[in-house]
C-alpha positions as CSV (number, residue, x, y, z in Angstrom):
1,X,-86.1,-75.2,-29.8
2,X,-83.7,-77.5,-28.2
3,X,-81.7,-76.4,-25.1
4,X,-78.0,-76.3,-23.9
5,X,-77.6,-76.4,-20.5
6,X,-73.8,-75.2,-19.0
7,X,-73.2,-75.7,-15.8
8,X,-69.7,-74.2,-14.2
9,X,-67.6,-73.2,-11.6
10,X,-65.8,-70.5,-12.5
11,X,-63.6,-68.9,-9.8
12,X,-60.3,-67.8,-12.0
13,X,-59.5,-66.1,-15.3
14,X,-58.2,-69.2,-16.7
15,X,-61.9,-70.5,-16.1
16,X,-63.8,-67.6,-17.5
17,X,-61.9,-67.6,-20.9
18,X,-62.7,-71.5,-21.2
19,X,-65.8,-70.6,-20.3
20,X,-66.8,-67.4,-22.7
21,X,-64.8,-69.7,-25.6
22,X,-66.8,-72.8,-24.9
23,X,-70.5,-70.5,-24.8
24,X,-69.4,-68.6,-28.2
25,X,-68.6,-72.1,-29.7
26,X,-72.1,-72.9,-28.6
27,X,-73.9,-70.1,-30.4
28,X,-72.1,-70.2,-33.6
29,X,-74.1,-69.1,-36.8
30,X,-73.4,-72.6,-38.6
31,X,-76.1,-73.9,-35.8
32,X,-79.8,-73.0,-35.6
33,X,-82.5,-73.7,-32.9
34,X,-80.4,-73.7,-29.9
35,X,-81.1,-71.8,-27.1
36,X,-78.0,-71.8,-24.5
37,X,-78.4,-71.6,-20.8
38,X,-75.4,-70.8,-18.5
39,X,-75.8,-71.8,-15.2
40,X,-73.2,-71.3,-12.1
41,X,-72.9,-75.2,-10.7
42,X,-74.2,-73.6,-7.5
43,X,-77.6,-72.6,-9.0
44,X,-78.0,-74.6,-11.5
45,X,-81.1,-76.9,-10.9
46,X,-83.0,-80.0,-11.4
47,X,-85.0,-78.2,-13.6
48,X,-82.3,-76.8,-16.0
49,X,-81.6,-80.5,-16.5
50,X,-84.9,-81.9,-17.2
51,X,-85.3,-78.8,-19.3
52,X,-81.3,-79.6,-21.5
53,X,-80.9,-81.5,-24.5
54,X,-77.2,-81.4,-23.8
55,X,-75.1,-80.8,-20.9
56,X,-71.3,-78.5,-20.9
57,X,-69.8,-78.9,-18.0
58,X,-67.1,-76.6,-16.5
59,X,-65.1,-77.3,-13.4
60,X,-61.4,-76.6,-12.0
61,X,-59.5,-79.0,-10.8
62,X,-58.6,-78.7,-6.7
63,X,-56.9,-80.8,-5.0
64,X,-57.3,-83.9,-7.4
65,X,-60.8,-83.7,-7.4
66,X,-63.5,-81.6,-9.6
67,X,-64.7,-78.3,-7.9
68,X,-67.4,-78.6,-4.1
69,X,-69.6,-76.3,-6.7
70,X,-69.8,-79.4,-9.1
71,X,-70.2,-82.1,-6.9
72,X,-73.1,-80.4,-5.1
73,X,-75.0,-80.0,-8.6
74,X,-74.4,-83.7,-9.0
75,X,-75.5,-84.6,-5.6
76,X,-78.4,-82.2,-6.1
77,X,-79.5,-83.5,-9.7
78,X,-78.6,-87.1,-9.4
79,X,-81.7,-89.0,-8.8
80,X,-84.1,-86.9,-9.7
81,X,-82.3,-86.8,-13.4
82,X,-81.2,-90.4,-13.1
83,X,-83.7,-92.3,-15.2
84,X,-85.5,-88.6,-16.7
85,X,-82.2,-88.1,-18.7
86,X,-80.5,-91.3,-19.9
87,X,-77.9,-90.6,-22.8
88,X,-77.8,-87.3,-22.3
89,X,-74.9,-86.0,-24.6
90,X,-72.4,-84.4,-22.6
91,X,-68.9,-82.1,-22.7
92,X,-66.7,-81.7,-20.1
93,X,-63.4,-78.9,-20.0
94,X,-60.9,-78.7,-16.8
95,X,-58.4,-76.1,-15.8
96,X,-56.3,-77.1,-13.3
97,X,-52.4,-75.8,-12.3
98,X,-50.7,-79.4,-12.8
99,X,-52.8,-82.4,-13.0
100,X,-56.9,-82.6,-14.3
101,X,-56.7,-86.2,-13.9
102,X,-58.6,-87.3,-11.0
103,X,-61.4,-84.0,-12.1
104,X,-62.0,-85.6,-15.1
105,X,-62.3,-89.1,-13.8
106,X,-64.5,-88.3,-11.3
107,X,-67.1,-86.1,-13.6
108,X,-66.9,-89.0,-16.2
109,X,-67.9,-91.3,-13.6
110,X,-70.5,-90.1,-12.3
111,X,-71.4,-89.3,-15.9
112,X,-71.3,-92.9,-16.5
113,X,-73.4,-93.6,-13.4
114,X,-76.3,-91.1,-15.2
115,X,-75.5,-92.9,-18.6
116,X,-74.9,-89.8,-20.1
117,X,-73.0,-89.9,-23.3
118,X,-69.9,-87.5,-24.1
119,X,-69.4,-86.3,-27.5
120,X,-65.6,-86.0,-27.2
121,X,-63.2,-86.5,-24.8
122,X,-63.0,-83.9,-22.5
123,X,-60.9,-80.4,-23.1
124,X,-58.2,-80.5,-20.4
125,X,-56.0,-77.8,-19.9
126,X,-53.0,-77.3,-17.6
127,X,-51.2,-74.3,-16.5
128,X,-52.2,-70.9,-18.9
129,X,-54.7,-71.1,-21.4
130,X,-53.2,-71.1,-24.7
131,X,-55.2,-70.3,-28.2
132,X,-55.4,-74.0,-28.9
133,X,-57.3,-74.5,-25.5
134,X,-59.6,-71.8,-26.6
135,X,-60.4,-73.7,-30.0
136,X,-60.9,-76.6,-28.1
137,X,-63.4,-75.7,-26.1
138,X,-65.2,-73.0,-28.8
139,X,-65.3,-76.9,-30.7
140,X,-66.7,-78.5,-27.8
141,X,-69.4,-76.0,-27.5
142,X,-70.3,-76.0,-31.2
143,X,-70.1,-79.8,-31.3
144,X,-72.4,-80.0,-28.4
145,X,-75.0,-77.6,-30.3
146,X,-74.5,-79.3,-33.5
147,X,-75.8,-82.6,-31.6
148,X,-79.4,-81.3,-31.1
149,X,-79.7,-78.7,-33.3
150,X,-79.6,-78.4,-37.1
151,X,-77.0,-77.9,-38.8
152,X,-76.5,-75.2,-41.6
């Protein structure tokens, strides 16, 4: 059975219904033989990433910059995972109040700097969470399964 691993940091309302969307999107009856793993970025471990298939990650974005919880996952998973997980596929969805921009560069460059691979650009979302953010990241989810598991 292959494994998705999520990894987020979810302090806010917002976060949790991008989150709950994304993890539904992620079990969806079209895909079989994916177990999903949710992981708070503050937990999550080297393990859990030697152990993924595929990699969601969930951050806010504070004051221009991904969340301390994500960057300390990085920092803890970083070399260990360096060469153990090259082209890892990888999703990536941001809430932030007004700007996700320097979040999402920063989580794509380090992604880059593990060579993991994202599936789709990543789901950013500004101010409230809207129905179309919710589809978004329920189809990043589901995309991310549908890359390592089969499809019905």
């Amino acid at each position: 059975m292959s494994r998705l691993l999520i990894v987020h940091h979810t302090p806010s309302p917002a976060l949790q219904e991008l989150l709950e969307a994304a993890r539904s999107g992620a079990s969806t009856d079209e895909v079989e033989g994916v177990e999903t793993v949710t992981r708070p970025a503050l937990s999550a471990s080297v393990t859990d990433v030697l152990e993924a298939d595929a990699i969601l990650l969930g951050t806010p974005a504070n004051i221009g910059y991904m969340a301390g919880a994500l960057k300390h996952f990085f920092d803890t998973v970083y070399y260990p995972c360096l060469e153990a997980k090259p082209q890892l596929p990888y999703g990536l969805y941001v809430h932030g109040g007004n700007d996700v921009t320097g979040a999402v560069r920063a989580v794509e460059s380090i992604a880059a700097g593990m060579s993991w691979k994202a599936v789709r650009p990543p789901v950013a979302v500004i101010g409230s969470v809207g129905k179309a953010d919710l589809e978004a990241c329920w189809e990043l989810g589901a995309l991310l399964a549908a890359e390592i598991g089969e499809l019905m």
